[in-house]
C-alpha positions in Angstrom: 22.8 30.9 51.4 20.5 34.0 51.9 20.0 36.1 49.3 22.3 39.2 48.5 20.7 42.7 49.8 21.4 45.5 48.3 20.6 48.7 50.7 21.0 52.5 50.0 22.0 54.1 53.0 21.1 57.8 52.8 22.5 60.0 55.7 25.7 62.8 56.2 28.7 60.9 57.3 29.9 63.4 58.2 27.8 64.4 61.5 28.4 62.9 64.3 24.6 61.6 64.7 24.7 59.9 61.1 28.4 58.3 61.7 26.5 56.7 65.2 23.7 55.8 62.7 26.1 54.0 60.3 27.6 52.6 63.4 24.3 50.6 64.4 23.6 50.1 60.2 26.9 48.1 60.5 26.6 46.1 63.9 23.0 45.0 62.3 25.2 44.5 58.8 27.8 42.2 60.7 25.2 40.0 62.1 22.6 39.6 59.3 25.6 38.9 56.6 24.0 39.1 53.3 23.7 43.0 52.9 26.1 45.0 50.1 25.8 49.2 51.4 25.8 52.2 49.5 26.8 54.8 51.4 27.9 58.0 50.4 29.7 60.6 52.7 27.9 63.4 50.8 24.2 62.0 50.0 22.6 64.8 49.0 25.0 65.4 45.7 25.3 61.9 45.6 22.3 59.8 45.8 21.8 56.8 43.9 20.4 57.0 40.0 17.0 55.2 41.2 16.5 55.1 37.6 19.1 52.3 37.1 20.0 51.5 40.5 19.1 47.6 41.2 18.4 47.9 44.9 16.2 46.2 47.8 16.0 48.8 50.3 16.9 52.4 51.7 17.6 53.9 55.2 17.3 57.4 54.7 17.7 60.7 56.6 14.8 62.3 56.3 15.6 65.6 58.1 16.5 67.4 54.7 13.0 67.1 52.7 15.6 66.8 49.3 16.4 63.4 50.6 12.6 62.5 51.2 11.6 63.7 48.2 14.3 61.0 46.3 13.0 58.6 47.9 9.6 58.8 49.0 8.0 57.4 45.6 10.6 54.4 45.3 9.2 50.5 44.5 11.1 49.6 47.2 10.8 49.5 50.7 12.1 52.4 52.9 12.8 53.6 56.5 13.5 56.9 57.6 14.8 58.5 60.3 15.9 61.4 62.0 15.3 63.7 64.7 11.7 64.5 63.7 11.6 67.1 61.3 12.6 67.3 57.1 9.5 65.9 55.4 8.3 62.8 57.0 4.3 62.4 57.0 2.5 60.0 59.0 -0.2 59.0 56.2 2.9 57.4 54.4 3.6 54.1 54.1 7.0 53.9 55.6 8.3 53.4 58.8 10.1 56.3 60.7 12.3 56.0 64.0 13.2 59.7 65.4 15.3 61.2 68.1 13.4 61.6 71.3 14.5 65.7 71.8 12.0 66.0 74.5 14.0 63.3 76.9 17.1 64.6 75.6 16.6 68.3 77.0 15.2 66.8 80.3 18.1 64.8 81.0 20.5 67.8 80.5 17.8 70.2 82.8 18.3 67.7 85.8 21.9 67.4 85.5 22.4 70.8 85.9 19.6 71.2 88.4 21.2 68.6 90.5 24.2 70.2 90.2 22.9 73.0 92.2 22.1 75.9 89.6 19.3 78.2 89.8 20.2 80.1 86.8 19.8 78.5 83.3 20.1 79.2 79.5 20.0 77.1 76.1 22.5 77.9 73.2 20.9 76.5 70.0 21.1 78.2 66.4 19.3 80.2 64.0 16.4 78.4 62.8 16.7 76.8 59.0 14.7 74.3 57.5 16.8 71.6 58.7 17.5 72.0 62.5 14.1 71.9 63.8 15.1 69.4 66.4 17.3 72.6 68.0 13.7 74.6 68.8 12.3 71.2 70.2 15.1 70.7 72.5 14.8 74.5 73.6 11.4 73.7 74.9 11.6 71.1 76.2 15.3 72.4 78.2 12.5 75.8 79.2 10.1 74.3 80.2 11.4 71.8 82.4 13.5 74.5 84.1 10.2 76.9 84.3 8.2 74.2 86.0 11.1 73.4 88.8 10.5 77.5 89.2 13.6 78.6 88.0 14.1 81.0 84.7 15.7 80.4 81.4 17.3 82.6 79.5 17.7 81.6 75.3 20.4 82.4 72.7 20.1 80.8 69.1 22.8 84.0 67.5 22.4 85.3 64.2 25.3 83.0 62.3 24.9 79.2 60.8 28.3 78.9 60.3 31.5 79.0 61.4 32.5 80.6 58.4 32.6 84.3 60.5 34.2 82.7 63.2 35.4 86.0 64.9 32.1 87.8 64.7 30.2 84.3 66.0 32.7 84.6 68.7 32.6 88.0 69.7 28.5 88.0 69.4 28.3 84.6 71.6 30.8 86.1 74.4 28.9 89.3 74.6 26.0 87.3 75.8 27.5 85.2 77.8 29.6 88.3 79.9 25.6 89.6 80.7 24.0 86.4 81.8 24.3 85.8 85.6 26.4 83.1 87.2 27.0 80.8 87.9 24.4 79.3 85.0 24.4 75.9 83.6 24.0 75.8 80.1 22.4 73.2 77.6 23.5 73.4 73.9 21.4 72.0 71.1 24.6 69.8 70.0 28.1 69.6 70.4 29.0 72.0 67.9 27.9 74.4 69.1 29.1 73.5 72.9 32.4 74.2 71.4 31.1 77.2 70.3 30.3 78.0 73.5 33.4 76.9 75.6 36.0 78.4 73.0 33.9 81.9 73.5 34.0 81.4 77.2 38.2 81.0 76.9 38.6 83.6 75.2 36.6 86.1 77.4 37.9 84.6 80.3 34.7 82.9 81.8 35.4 80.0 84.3 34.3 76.6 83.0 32.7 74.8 84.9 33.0 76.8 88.0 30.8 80.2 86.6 29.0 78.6 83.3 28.8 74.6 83.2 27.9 73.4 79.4 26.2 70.4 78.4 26.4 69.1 74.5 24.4 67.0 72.8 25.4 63.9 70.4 28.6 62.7 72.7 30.7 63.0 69.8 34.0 62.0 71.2 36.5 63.9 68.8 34.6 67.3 70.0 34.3 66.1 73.7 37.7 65.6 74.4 39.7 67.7 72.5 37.5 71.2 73.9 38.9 72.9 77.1 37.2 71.4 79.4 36.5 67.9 78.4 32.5 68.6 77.2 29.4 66.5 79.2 27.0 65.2 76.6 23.9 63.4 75.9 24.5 60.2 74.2 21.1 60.3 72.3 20.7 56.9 71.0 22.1 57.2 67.7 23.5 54.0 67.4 20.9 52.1 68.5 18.3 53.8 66.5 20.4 52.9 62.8 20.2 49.1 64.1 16.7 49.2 64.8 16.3 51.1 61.6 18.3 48.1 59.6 16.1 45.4 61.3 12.9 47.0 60.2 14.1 47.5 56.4 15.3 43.9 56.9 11.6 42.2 57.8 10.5 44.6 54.6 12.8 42.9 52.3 11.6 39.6 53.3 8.4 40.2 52.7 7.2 40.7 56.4 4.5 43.5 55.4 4.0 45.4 58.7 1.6 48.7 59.4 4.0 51.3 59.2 4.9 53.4 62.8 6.9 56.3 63.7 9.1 55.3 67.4 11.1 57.5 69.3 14.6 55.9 70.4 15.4 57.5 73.9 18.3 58.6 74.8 21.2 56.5 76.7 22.3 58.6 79.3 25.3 61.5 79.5 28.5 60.6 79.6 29.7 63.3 82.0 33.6 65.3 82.0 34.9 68.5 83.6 32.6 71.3 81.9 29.8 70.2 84.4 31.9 69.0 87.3 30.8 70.9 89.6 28.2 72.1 92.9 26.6 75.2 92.6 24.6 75.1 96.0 24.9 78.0 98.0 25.0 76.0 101.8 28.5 74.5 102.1 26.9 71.3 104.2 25.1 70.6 101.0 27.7 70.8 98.9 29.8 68.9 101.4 27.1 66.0 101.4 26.6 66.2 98.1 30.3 65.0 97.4 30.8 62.4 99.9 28.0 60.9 97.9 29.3 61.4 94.2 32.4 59.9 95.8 31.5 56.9 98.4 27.5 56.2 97.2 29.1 52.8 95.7 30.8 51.9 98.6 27.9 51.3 99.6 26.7 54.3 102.2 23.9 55.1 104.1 22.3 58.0 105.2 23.8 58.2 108.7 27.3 58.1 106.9 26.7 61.2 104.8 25.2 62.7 108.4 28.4 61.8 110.2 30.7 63.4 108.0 29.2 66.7 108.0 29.2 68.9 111.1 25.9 70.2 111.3 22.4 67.7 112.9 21.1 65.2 111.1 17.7 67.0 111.2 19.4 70.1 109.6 20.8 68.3 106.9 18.0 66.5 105.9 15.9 69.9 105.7 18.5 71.9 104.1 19.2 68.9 101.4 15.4 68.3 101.1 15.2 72.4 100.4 18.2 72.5 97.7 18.2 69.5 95.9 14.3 68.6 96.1 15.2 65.1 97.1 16.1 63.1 100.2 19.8 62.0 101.3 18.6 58.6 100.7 17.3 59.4 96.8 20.3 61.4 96.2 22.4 58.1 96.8 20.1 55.6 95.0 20.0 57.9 92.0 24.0 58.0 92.7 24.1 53.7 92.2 21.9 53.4 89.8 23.7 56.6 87.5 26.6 54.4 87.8 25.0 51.3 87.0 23.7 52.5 83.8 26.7 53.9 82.8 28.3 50.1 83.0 25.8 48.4 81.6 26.3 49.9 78.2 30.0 49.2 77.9 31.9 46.2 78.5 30.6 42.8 78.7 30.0 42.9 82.9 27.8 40.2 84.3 25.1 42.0 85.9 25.8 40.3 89.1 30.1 42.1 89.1 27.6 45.5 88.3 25.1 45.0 91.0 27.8 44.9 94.3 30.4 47.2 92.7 27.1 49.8 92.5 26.7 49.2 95.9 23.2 46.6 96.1 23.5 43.4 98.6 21.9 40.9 95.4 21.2 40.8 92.2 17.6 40.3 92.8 17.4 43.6 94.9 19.2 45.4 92.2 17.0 44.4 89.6 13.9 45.3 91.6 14.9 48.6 91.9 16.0 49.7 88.5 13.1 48.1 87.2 10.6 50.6 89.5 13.2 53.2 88.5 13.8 52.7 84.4 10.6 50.7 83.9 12.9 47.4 82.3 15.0 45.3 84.1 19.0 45.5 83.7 19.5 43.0 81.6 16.7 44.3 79.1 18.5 47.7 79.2 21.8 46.1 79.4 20.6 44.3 76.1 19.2 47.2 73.9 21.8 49.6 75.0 25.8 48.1 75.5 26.4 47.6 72.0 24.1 50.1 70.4 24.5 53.3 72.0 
């Protein structure tokens, strides 16, 4: 029988991106068999007496430097993680997975870019030493949106907490009256989303229709229960704690390694009402642009889209070409294949039942083309990300 384990598991349970972490601790847990967890819901007041504690191993946030700093001179192996900040240096030796913030703020720019909005703006918070990953995300969100030659407007507020709810409230909405519309928004989370939406209901802004939001973390509890439902990125969390808990595992054993810093990318977004919606100023766009959201999976083809809309195929294809920056043709593809990710990381679908209910002829072809497009193959992706999102 393999030898007990005994792990420290450093992080907040109670954020939504540490409770994903756990999540993928525990699938790697469930297979592995041998480990015994410490986990505290409040680390920082809590942390193990290292002094006494008998341990093998620790997976550790490192995004507050109080938690590196307990742990950075322990005999025994360690992994951190986070989303890139705290106190992590690269001349250590231990191993460090991160957030990829950069992907994370481009997939929430081309949503909203796609969904036809020319105006933009990115809700983080006030900077402390701990949310660096907010200021990462806001320029990677600006920049992406400057270089598609549109402008971006930025509001990080002047409260951390919620604590002055009413004056977070009334400062947030006054900003948000001023910006123009319609404007899609990126948050830096999902907090403060809900920050954003609640200020929109009570000033009476129009959600998604004058100000679509984005979140980030996909924290379910948050995402359904705000009015709208919230779209969010689903950053990976889960699948970064399992990759986190195989490394510390090979350490245990003895499996010396160079030690690396990797970026998980994210999943995807799981989409809902506050983004559902076209903001293109030509009606045949828009009009095109939803028989494809609705029918791409059929399958359709171009001339489909172009016999459902009462203007010249020529015309349509210039105007779409003009508002979207994309054909008719890549606007379905991307369509499929959006769909065919979002099935491949739930369920247990053969890729095959995946393939013709996205709307490709064989498996074969399907794989072909999400390979060019993702750079792996489905069943890689389908792999790495169904049961450790």
């Amino acid at each position: 029988m393999p030898k007990q384990r005994h792990v420290a598991v450093i992080v907040d349970a109670t954020k939504p991106y540490d409770r994903k972490v756990i999540s993928g601790l525990a699938e790697y847990v469930q297979q592995v068999g041998n480990w015994s967890l410490y986990v505290e819901e409040e680390p920082l007041d809590k942390l193990p007496d290292f002094r006494s504690w008998d341990g093998d191993g620790v997976i550790a946030n490192f995004d507050d430097p109080r938690v590196f700093n307990a742990v950075k001179n322990l005999n025994v192996p360690v992994v951190g993680l986070g989303g890139g900040y705290g106190k992590y240096h690269p001349g250590l030796d231990i191993s460090y997975l991160r957030t990829d913030n950069n992907k994370v703020a481009q997939l929430g720019a081309a949503l909203l870019i796609d969904r036809g909005f020319r105006h933009f703006a990115y809700c983080g918070m006030p900077k402390t030493p701990l949310n660096g990953w907010s200021k990462e995300r806001e320029r990677s969100f600006t920049n992406h949106v400057l270089a598609r030659g549109f402008s971006c407007e930025v509001y990080n507020g002047r409260f951390t907490t919620t604590r002055q709810w009413r004056k977070l409230q009334d400062h947030l909405g006054q900003w948000l009256r001023k910006i123009e519309k319609p404007i899609g928004i990126m948050t830096c989370n999902d907090a403060r989303a809900r920050h954003v939406l609640e200020a929109c209901r009570k000033f009476a802004i129009r959600v998604p229709e004058e100000i679509a939001v984005i979140g980030v973390d996909n924290d379910e509890l948050i995402c359904e229960l705000t009015q709208p439902p919230l779209s969010s990125v689903e950053q990976g969390a889960k699948h970064l704690g399992y990759e986190a808990a195989a490394s510390l595992d090979k350490l245990m054993s003895g499996k010396r390694h160079k030690s690396f810093e990797r970026t998980i990318e994210p999943v995807g977004i799981v989409e809902r009402r506050s983004t559902d919606t076209l903001a293109f100023d030509d009606e045949a766009v828009t009009h095109a642009l939803q028989i494809i959201r609705e029918r791409a999976c059929e399958p359709i083809q171009v001339r489909d889209v172009v016999d459902s809309v009462p203007v010249s195929r020529t015309s349509l294809e210039t105007r779409f070409q003009q508002h979207t920056g994309h054909s008719i043709h890549s606007e379905i593809r991307h369509t499929q294949l959006s769909q065919a990710k979002k099935m491949l990381t739930i369920g247990n679908l053969p890729i095959k039942n995946i393939a013709l209910h996205c709307g490709f002829r064989t498996v074969q072809y399907f794989t072909t083309v999400f390979r060019k497009k993702f750079g792996e193959t489905p069943a890689v992706f389908q792999n790495k990300h169904r049961s450790r999102g």
